[in-house]
C-alpha positions in Angstrom: 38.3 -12.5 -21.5 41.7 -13.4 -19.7 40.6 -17.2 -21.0 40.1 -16.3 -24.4 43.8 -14.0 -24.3 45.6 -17.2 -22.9 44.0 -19.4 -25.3 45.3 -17.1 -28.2 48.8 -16.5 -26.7 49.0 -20.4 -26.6 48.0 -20.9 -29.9 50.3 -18.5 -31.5 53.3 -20.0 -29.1 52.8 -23.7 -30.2 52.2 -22.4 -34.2 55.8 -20.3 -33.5 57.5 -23.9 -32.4 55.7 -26.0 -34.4 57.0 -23.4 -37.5 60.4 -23.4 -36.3 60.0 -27.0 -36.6 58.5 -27.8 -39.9 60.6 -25.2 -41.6 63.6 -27.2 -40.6 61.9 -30.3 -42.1 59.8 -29.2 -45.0 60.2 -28.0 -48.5 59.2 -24.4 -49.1 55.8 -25.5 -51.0 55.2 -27.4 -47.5 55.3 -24.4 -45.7 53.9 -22.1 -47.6 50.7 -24.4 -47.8 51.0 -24.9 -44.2 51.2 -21.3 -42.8 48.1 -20.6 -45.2 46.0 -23.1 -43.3 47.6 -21.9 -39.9 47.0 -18.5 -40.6 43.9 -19.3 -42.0 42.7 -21.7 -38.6 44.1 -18.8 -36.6 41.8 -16.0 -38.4 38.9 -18.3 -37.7 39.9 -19.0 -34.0 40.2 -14.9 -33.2 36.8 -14.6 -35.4 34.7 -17.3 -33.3 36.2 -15.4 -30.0 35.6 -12.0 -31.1 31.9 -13.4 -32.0 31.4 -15.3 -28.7 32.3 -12.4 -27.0 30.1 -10.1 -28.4 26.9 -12.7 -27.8 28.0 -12.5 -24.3 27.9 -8.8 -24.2 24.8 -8.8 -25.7 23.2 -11.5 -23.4 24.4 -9.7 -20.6 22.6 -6.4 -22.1 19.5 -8.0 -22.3 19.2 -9.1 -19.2 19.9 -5.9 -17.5 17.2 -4.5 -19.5 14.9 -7.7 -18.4 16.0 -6.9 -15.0 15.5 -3.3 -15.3 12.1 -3.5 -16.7 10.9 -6.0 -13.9 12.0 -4.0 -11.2 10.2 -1.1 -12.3 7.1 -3.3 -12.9 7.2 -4.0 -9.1 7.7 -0.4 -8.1 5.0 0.4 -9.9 2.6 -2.2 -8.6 3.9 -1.7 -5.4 3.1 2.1 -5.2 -0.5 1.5 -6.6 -0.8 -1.4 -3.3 0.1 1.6 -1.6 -2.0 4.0 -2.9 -5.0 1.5 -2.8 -4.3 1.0 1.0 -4.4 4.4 1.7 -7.6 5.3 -0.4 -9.6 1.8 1.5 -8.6 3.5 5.0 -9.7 7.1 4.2 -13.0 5.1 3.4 -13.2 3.1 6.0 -12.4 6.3 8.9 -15.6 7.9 6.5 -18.0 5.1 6.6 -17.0 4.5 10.5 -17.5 8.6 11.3 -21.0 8.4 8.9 -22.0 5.3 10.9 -21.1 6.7 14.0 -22.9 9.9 13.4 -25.7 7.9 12.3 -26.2 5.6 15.2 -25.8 9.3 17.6 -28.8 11.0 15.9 -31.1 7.3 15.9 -30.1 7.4 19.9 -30.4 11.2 21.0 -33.6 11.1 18.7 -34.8 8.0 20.1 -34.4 9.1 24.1 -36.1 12.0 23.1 -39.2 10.3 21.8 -39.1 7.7 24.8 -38.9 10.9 27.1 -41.6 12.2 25.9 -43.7 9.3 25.6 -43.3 8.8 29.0 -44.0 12.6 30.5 -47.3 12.0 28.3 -48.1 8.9 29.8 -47.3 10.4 33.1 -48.9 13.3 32.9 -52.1 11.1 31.4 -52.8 8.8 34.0 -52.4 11.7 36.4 -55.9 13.1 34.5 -57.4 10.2 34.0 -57.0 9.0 37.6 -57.8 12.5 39.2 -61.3 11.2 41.0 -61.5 14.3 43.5 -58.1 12.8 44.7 -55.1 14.6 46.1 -53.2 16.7 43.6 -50.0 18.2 44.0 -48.5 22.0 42.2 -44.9 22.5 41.7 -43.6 25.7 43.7 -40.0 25.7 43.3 -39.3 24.5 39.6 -41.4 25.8 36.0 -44.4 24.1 35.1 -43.9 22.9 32.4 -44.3 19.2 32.5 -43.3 18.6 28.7 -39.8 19.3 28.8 -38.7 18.8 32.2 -36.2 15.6 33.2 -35.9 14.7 36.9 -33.4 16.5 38.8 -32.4 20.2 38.3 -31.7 19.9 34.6 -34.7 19.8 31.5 -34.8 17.7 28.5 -32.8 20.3 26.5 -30.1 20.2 28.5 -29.0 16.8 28.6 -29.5 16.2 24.8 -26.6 19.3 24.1 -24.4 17.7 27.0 -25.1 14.2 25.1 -24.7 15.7 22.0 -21.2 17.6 22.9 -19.6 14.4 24.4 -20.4 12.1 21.0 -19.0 15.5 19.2 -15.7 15.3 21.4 -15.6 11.3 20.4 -16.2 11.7 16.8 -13.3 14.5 16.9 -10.7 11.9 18.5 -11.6 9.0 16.6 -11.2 10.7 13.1 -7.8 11.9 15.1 -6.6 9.1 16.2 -7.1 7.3 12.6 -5.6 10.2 11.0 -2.6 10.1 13.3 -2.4 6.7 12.6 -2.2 6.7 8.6 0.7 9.7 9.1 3.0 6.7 10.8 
């Protein structure tokens, strides 16, 4: 703007000398003819300004509204990254606590069937091997050989103590990944 205001300022100061000069020089025809085409070049010179400036403004306008526009693209596909993220680890800490659940029922059920399997098998070949032999009766525990474990604790017990430390797992995993997502 300063450019286009010294630009004009210069024209009008050379027209103002070169007039004081061509009056001295010129017939009155001369100058009328001659200030018509200077006013004239000088109407166009202010109009091709006042049109260059107003392209500018509007260039400038529409590229705030390009920039506007893209930056509000990228806010928005940056929130739904977000919110994508956030959704894939929720499933993930599911699938992980199903999975995990899972793979504690297949074991307790499993040691539970191999336990059993085995008392059986025991208690079997004890019958099936009892030739007039030697046989021995429990006096201090219960007798029932179908749901005892060795040592002082039955079958029972240790599936709730196994049961109550996967429990205490699953609990501080889905903490620990919930804790996690809140960083």
């Amino acid at each position: 703007m300063k450019k286009n205001i010294l630009v004009i300022s210069f024209i009008i100061l050379s027209l103002f000398f070169s007039y004081s000069y061509t009056l001295a020089t010129t017939s009155g025809e001369q100058i009328k003819n001659g200030v018509s085409e200077t006013a004239g070049g000088l109407g166009n010179a202010i109009k091709d300004t006042a049109n260059g400036a107003s392209n500018a403004v509007e260039n400038g306008m529409n590229s705030i509204k390009d920039m506007t526009k893209n930056a509000t693209n990228d806010i928005k596909d940056g929130t739904n990254n977000a919110n994508n993220a956030m959704n894939n680890a929720g499933e993930d800490v599911k699938n992980a606590a199903e999975n995990t659940g899972d793979n504690i029922k297949n074991t307790v059920e499993n040691a539970g069937d191999n336990i059993k399997d085995t008392t059986e098998n025991a208690d079997n070949n004890m019958r099936n091997n009892d030739n007039g032999a030697y046989t021995v009766t429990r006096t201090a525990t219960e007798n029932n050989t179908n749901n005892s474990a060795p040592g002082w604790m039955n079958t029972d017990m240790w599936a709730w103590i196994v049961v109550g430390i996967i429990t205490i797992i699953i609990v501080a995993l889905i903490w620990y990944y919930a804790s996690r997502g809140n960083k």
